[in-house]
C-alpha positions as CSV (number, residue, x, y, z in Angstrom):
1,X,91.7,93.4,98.9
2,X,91.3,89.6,99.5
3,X,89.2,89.1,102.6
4,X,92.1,86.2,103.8
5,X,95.2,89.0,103.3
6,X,92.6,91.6,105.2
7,X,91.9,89.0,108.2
8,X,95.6,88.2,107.8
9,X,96.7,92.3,107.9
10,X,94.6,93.3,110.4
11,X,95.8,89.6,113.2
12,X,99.6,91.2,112.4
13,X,99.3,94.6,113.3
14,X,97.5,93.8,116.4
15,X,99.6,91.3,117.1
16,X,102.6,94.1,116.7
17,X,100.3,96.5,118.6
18,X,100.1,93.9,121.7
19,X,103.7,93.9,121.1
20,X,104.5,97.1,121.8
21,X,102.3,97.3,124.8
22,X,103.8,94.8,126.6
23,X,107.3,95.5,126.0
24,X,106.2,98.8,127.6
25,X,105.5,97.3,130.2
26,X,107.6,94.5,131.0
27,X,110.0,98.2,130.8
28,X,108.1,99.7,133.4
29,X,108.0,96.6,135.3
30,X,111.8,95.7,135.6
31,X,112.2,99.3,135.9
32,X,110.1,99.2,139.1
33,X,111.4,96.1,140.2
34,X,115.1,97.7,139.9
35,X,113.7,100.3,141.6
36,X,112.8,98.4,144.5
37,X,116.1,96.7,144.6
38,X,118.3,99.6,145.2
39,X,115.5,101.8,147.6
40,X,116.2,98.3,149.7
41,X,119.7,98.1,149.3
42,X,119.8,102.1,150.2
43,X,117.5,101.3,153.9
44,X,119.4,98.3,154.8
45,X,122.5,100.3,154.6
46,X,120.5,103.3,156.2
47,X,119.2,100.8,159.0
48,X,122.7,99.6,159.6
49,X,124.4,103.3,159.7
50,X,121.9,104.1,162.3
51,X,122.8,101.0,164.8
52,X,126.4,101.8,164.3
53,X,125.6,105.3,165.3
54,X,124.0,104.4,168.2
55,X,125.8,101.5,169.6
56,X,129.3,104.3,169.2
57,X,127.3,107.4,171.0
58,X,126.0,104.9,173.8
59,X,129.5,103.1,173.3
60,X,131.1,106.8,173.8
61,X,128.7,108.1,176.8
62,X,129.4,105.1,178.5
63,X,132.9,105.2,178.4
64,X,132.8,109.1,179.4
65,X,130.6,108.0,182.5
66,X,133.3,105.4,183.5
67,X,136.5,107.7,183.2
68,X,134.3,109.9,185.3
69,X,133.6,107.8,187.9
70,X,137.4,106.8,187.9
71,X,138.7,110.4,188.4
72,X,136.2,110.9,191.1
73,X,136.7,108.0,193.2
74,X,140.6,108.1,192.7
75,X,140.3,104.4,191.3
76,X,143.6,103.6,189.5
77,X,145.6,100.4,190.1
78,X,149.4,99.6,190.9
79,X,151.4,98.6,188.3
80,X,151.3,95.3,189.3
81,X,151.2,91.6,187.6
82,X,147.2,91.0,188.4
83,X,144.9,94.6,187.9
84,X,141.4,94.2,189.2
85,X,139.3,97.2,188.0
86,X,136.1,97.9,190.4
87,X,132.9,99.6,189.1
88,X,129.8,100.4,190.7
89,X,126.7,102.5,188.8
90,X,123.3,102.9,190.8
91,X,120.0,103.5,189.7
92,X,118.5,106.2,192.1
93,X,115.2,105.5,190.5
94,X,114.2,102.3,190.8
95,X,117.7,101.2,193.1
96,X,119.3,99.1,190.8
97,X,122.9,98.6,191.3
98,X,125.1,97.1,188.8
99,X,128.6,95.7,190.7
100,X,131.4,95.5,188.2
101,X,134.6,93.8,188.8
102,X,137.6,92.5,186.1
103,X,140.8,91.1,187.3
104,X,143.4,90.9,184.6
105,X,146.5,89.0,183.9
106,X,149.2,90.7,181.8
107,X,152.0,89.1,180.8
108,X,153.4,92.3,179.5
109,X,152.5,95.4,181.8
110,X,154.9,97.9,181.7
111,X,153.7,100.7,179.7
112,X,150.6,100.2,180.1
113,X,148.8,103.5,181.7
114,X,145.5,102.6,183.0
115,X,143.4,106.4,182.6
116,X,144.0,106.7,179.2
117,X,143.4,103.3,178.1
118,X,140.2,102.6,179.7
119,X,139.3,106.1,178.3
120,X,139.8,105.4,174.8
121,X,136.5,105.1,173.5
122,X,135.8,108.9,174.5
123,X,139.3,110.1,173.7
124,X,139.6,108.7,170.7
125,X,143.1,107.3,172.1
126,X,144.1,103.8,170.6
127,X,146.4,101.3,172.0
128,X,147.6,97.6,171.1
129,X,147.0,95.4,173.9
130,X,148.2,91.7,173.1
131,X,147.7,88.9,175.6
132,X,145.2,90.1,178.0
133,X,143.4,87.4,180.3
134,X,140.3,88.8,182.0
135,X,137.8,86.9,185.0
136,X,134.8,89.5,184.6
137,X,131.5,89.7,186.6
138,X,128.2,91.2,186.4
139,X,126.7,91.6,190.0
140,X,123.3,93.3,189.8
141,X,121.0,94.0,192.9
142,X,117.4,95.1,193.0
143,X,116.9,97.6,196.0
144,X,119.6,95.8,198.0
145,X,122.7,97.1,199.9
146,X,125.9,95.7,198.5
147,X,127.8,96.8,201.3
148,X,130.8,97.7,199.0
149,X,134.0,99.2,199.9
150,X,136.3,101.1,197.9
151,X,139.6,101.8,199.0
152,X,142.8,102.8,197.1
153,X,141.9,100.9,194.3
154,X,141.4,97.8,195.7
155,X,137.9,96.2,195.7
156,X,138.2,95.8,200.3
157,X,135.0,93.8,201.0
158,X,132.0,92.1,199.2
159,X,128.9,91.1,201.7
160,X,129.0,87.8,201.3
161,X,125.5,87.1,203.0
162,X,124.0,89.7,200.0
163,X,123.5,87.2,196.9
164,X,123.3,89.2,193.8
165,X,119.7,89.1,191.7
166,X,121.8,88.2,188.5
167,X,125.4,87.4,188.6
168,X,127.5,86.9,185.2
169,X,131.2,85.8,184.9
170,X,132.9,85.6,182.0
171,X,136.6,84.8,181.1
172,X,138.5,85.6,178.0
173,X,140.6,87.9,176.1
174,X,140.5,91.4,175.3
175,X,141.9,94.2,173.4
176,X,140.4,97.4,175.5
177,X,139.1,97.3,178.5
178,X,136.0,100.3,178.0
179,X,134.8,97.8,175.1
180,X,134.9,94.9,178.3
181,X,132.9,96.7,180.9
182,X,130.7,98.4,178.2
183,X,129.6,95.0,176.4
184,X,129.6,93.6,180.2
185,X,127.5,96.3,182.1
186,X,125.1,98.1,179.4
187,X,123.0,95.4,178.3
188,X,121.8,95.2,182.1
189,X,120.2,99.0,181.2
190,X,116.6,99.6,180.7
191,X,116.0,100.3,176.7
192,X,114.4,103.3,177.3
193,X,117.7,104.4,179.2
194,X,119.9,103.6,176.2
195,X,117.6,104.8,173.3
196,X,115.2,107.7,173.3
197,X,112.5,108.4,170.5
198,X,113.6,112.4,169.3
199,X,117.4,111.1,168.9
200,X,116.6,107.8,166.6
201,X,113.9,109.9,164.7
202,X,116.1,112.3,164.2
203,X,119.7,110.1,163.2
204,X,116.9,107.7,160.9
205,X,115.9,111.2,159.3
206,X,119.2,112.5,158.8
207,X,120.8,108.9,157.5
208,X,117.6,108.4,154.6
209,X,118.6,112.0,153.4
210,X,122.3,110.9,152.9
211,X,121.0,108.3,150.8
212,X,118.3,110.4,149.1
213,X,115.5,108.5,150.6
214,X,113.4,111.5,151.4
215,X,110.1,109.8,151.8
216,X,107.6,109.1,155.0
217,X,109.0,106.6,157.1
218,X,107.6,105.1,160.8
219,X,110.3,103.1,162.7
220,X,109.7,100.7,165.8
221,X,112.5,98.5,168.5
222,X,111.2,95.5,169.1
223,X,112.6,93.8,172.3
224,X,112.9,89.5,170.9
225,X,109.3,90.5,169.1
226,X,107.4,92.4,171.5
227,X,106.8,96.1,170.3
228,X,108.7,98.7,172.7
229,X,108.1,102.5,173.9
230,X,111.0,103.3,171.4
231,X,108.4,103.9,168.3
232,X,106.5,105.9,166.4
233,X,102.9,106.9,166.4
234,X,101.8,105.6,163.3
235,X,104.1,102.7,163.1
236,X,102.2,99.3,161.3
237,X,104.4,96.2,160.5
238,X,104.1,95.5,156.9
239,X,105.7,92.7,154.7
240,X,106.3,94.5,151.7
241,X,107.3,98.1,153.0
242,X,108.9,97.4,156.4
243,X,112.9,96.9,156.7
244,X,114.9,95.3,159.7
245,X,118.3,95.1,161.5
246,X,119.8,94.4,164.6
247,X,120.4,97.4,167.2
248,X,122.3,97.5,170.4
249,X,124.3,94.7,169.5
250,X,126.6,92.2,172.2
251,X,130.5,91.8,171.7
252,X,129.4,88.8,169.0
253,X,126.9,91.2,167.8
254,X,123.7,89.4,168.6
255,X,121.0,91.2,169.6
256,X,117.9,91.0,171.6
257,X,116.6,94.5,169.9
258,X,116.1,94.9,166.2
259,X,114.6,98.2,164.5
260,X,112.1,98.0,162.2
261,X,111.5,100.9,159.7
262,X,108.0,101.2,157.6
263,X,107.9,103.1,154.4
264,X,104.3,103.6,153.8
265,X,104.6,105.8,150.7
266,X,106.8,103.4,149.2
267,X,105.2,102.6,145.6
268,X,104.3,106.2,145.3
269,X,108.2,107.3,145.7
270,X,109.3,104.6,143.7
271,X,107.0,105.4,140.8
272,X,107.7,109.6,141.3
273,X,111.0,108.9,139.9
274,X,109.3,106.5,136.9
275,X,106.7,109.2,135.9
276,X,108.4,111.4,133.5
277,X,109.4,108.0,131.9
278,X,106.0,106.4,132.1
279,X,104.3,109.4,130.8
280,X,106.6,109.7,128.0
281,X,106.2,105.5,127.2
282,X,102.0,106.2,127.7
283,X,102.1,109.0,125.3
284,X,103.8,107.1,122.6
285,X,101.4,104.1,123.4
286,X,98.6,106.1,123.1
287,X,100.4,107.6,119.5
288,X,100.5,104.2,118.6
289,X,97.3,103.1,119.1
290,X,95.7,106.2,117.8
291,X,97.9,105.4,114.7
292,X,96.7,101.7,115.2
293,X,93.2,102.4,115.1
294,X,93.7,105.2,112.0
295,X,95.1,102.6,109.9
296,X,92.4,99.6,110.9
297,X,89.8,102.4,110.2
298,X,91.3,103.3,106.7
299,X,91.4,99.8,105.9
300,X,87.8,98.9,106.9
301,X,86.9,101.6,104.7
302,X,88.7,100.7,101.6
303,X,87.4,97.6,102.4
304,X,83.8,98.8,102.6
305,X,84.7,101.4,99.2
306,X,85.6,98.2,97.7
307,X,82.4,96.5,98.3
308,X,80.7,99.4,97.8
309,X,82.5,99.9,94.3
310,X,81.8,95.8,93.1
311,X,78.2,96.1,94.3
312,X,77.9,99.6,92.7
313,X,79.5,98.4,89.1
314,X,77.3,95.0,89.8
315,X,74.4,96.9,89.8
316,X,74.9,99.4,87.4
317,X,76.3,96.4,85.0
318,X,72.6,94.6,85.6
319,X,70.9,98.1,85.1
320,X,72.2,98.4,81.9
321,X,72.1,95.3,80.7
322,X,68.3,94.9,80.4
323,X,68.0,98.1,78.0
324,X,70.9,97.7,76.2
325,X,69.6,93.8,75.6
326,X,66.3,95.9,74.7
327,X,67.5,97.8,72.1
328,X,69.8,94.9,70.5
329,X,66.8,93.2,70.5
330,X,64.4,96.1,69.0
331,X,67.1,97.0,66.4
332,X,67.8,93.2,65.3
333,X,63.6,93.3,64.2
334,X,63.9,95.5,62.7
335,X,66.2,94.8,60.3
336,X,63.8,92.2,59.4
337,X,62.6,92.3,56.2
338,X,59.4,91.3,57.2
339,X,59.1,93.8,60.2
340,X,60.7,96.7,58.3
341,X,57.4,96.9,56.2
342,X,55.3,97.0,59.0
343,X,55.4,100.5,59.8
344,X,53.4,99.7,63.4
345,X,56.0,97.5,64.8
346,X,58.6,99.3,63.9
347,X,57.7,102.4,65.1
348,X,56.3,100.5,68.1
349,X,60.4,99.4,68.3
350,X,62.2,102.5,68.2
351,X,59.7,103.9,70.9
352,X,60.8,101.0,73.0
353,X,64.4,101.9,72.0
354,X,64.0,105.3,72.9
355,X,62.2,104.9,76.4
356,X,65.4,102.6,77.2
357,X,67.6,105.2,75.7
358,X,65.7,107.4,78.4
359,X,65.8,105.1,81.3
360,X,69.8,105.0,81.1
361,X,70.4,108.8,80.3
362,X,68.3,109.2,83.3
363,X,70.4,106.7,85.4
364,X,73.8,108.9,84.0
365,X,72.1,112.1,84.8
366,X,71.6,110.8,88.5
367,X,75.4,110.2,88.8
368,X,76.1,113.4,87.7
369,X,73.6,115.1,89.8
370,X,74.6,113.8,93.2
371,X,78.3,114.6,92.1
372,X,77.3,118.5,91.5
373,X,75.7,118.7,94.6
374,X,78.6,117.2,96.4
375,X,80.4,120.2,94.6
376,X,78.1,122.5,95.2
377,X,77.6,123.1,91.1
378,X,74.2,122.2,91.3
379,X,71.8,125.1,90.9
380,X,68.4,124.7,92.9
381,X,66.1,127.4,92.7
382,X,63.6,127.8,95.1
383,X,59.9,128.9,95.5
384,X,56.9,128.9,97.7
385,X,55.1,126.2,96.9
386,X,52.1,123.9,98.6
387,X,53.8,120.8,100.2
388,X,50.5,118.4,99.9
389,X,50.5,119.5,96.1
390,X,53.8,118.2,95.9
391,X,53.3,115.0,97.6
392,X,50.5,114.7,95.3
393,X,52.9,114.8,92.1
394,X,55.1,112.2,93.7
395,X,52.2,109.7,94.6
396,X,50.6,110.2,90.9
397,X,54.1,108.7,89.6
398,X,54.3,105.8,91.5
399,X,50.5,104.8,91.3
400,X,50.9,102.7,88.8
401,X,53.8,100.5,90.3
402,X,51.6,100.3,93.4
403,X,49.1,99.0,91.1
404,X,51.1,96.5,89.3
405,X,51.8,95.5,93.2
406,X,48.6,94.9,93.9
407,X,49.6,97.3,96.6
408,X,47.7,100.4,98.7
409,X,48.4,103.3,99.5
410,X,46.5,105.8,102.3
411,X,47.0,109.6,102.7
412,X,46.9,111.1,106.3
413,X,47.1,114.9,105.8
414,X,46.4,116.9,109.2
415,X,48.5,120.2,108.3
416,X,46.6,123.1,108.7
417,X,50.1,124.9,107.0
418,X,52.2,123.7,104.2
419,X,53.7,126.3,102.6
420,X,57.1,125.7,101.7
421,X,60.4,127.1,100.1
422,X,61.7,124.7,98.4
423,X,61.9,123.4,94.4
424,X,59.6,121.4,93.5
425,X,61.1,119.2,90.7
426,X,63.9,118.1,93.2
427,X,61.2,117.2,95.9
428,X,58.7,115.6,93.9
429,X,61.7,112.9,93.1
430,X,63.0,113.0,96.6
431,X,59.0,111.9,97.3
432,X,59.4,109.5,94.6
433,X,62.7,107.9,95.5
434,X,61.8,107.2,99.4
435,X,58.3,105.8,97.5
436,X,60.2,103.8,95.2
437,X,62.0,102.1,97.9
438,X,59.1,101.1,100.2
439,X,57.8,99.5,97.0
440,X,60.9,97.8,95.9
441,X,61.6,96.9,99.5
442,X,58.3,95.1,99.9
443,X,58.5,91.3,99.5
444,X,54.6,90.7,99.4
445,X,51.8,93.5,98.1
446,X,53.5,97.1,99.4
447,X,51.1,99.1,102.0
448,X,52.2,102.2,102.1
449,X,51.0,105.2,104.6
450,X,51.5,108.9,104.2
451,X,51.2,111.4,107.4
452,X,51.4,115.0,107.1
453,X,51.3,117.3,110.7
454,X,52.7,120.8,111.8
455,X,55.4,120.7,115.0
456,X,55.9,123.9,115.5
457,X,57.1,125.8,112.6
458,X,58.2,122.8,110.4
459,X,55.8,120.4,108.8
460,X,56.9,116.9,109.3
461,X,56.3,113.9,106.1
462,X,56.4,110.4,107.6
463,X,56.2,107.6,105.1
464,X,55.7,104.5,106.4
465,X,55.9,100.9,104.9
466,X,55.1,97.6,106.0
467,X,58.4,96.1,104.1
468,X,61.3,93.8,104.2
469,X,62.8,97.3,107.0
470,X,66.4,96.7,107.7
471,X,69.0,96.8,110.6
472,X,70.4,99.1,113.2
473,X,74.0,99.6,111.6
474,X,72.6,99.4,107.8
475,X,70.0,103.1,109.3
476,X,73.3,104.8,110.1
477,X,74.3,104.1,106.6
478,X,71.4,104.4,103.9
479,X,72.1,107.9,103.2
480,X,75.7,107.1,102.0
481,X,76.7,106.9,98.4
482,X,76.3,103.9,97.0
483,X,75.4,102.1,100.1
484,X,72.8,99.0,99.7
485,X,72.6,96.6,102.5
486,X,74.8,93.9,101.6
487,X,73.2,90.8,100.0
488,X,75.8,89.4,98.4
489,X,75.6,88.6,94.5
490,X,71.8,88.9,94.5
491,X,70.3,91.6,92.4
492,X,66.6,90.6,92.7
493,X,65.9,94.3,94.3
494,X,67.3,96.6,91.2
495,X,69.5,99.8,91.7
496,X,72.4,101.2,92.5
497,X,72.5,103.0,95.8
498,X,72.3,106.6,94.7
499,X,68.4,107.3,95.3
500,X,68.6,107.8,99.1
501,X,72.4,110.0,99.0
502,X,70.7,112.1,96.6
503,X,67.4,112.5,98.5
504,X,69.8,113.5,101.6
505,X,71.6,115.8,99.5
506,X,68.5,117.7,98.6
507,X,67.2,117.7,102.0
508,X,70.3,118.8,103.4
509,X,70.3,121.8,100.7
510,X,66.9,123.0,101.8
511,X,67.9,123.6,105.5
512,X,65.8,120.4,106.3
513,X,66.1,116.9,108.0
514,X,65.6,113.6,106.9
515,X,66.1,110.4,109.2
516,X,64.8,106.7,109.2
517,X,63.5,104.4,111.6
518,X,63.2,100.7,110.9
519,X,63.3,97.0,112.1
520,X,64.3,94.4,110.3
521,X,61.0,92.0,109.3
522,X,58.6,95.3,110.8
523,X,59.1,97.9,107.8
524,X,60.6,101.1,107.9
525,X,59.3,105.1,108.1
526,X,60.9,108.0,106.8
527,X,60.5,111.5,108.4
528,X,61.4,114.4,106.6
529,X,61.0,117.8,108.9
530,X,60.8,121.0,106.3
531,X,60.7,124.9,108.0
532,X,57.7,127.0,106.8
533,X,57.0,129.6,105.6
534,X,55.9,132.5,108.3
């Protein structure tokens, strides 16, 4: 594959893969968001519910209290053009009295009946009232006698010489006279007299469960921004999670009290009802990317197989070449008259003929070998042999190139036990390939050191070079098929990466080990570990 369309492949499907992701969550996002929306539009309709609630219960006791105190002090006007309705309600606790009076102009009294309409509120009992002009006040005393007297109906005497602490009047029209004294008298109450903690706890509870907002909550009245008694124990203000209305509101409905309501498990019921979902969109990510990174690693590897394959046929191509170049070149002399004749030279040709003939029947035969012992065809008999004598085989073949090196090469055997299982013939060329390499691999003369020592019951081979070594990524590698460290088009270090799988393969088949340490510039050392023989 061309390495532009590989770049090119690999920038799309991440850029699909990106993609993906974020559409998953932008999805989880709005979803969350839409979420949000409707929890708040399901607690501001909660928190409104509640203060309608309220304001009708206090609305209702208050209206019971007032028909009470009417039937007991016998209070009930004349039919008469001008009403005035007298209330008085004391505090025994901290004595507070709140003087009520209304006198009201009707232009049409007639059938109007003055128990049940000021009872209405508690009775449920409606009536039209059209034209009503009122002259309200508000008298309230702290600790102080009114002097008041009450007499069939008729509010008798006011002390004038006793001035009221607060003193509202109001004028208007109305439509029911509980709703008058009610939105007259109660906001002169104490907050802890109209509200009480177990009652809004338990109407907040009861109205979030209606709207299937079952989730911790902590509520708090504040009184024009100063925290009340009427809260809960763990109540904290909080931008995000806390929710506000008006409670306890006046006949335009404005307030002094609002109630706040906190939701401090907020994001974790919002997202309860997103998990199935999210774990469902997270497992199809991770599906994705699982696939993602399959198909990047598949390419990578065809990639590398590629590579592998031109350097492979590259090298095999320049392996051949010399030989075959050989032999054309052998077979052309001797055609020559003049060489024909000489029987020296022309047997001293078809030698060289037949020792390339050798060298690339041996390079075939490799091929094959490493693919039987992938296959498990190859046949490797085994026998006790001497390890050392072994090693000595190996070094005898390779004395010569060391040699022709200029090169050394110094023997370190400390085993006091080196008898092995293995075959010999495969071993002597694993000796010789890992030999052939730290010669090959040496830019100047090769110096080569061979260390024999018993750990345990193994005997350990290190060969050690003071070569070109190679990287960290390419040690992972060098026991791979046709793997060479990549060097481009330069074939100045002959083979074809076969020597080291097969040495692995051999290794591997005689219950041994074989690793490589190295550094690039500082050489390299293999270490081959073999069991003994007890």
């Amino acid at each position: 594959m061309n390495k532009y369309r590989f770049q090119f492949l690999i920038v799309l499907m991440s850029l699909a893969l990106a993609g993906i992701i974020l559409i998953q969550l932008y999805w989880i996002r709005t979803t969350y968001e839409n979420k949000d929306d409707q929890f708040q539009h399901l607690v501001n309709q909660t928190i409104g519910k509640v203060a309608d609630k309220v304001k009708e219960k206090e609305r209702y006791e208050f209206a019971k209290k007032v028909y009470e105190y009417r039937t007991k002090t016998g209070q009930v006007p004349d039919k008469n053009q001008i009403k005035e309705i007298f209330y008085i309600e004391k505090d025994n606790r901290t004595n507070e009295e709140i003087v009520y009076s209304n006198i009201i102009s009707v232009e049409n009294f007639n059938d109007f009946n003055f128990g049940k309409s000021f009872i209405d509120s508690a009775s449920g009992y409606k009536k039209d009232y059209n034209n009503y002009i009122s002259r309200r006040k508000t008298e309230v005393y702290h600790g102080k006698n009114t002097n008041v007297d009450i007499g069939a109906g008729i509010h008798q005497s006011m002390n004038t010489k006793t001035k009221p602490d607060v003193l509202v009047e109001k004028n208007g029209t109305v439509s029911e006279f509980s709703d008058l004294m009610y939105y007259d008298i109660v906001p002169f109450y104490q907050l802890e007299d109209r509200l009480d903690n177990e009652s809004l706890q338990n109407l907040i509870k009861e109205e979030l469960k209606n709207n299937k907002v079952e989730t911790n909550f902590e509520y708090a009245v504040f009184d024009n921004s100063i925290e009340t008694s009427i809260k809960s124990e763990n109540f904290v203000y909080n931008d995000k999670n806390t929710y506000s209305a008006p409670i306890l509101t006046d006949i335009d409905n404005h307030s002094e009290y609002q109630l706040y309501i906190n939701f401090p498990d907020k994001s974790r019921f919002l997202v309860s009802d997103l998990l199935p979902f999210i774990f469902i969109s997270l497992l199809f990510t991770i599906v994705i990317i699982a696939a993602y990174y399959s198909a990047i690693r598949q390419l990578i590897t065809q990639r590398q197989i590629s590579e592998i394959k031109n350097d492979f046929i590259n090298n095999m191509t320049h392996e051949f070449k010399t030989p075959i170049a050989t032999i054309n070149l052998a077979l052309d002399a001797i055609k020559n008259p003049k060489i024909i004749s000489d029987e020296e030279k022309v047997l001293r040709y078809v030698q060289m003929i037949r020792d390339e003939n050798k060298r690339m029947h041996a390079q075939i035969e490799n091929i094959l070998r490493i693919s039987k012992l992938e296959k498990k065809e190859l046949d490797i008999p085994k026998e006790k042999v001497e390890l050392t004598e072994v090693l000595e085989v190996a070094i005898d073949h390779v004395s010569l190139l060391i040699e022709d090196r200029e090169g050394t090469l110094n023997i370190h055997f400390n085993t006091t036990r080196d008898s092995v299982l293995i075959n010999p013939t495969h071993f002597t060329s694993v000796f010789v390939n890992i030999l052939d390499n730290a010669i090959k691999y040496s830019p100047n003369a090769p110096k080569i050191d061979i260390y024999t020592e018993n750990v345990k019951d193994s005997i350990v081979v290190k060969i050690k070079d003071q070569g070109a070594g190679m990287s960290k990524a390419a040690t992972k590698k060098i026991f791979d098929k046709f793997y060479r460290e990549h060097t481009g088009d330069l074939h100045n270090v002959k083979g074809h990466g076969l020597g080291l799988a097969y040495v692995k393969q051999i290794v591997d088949d005689h219950n041994a080990q074989v690793y490589v340490e190295s550094e690039k510039g500082k050489g390299s050392t293999f270490i081959i570990k073999i069991p003994l023989i007890n």
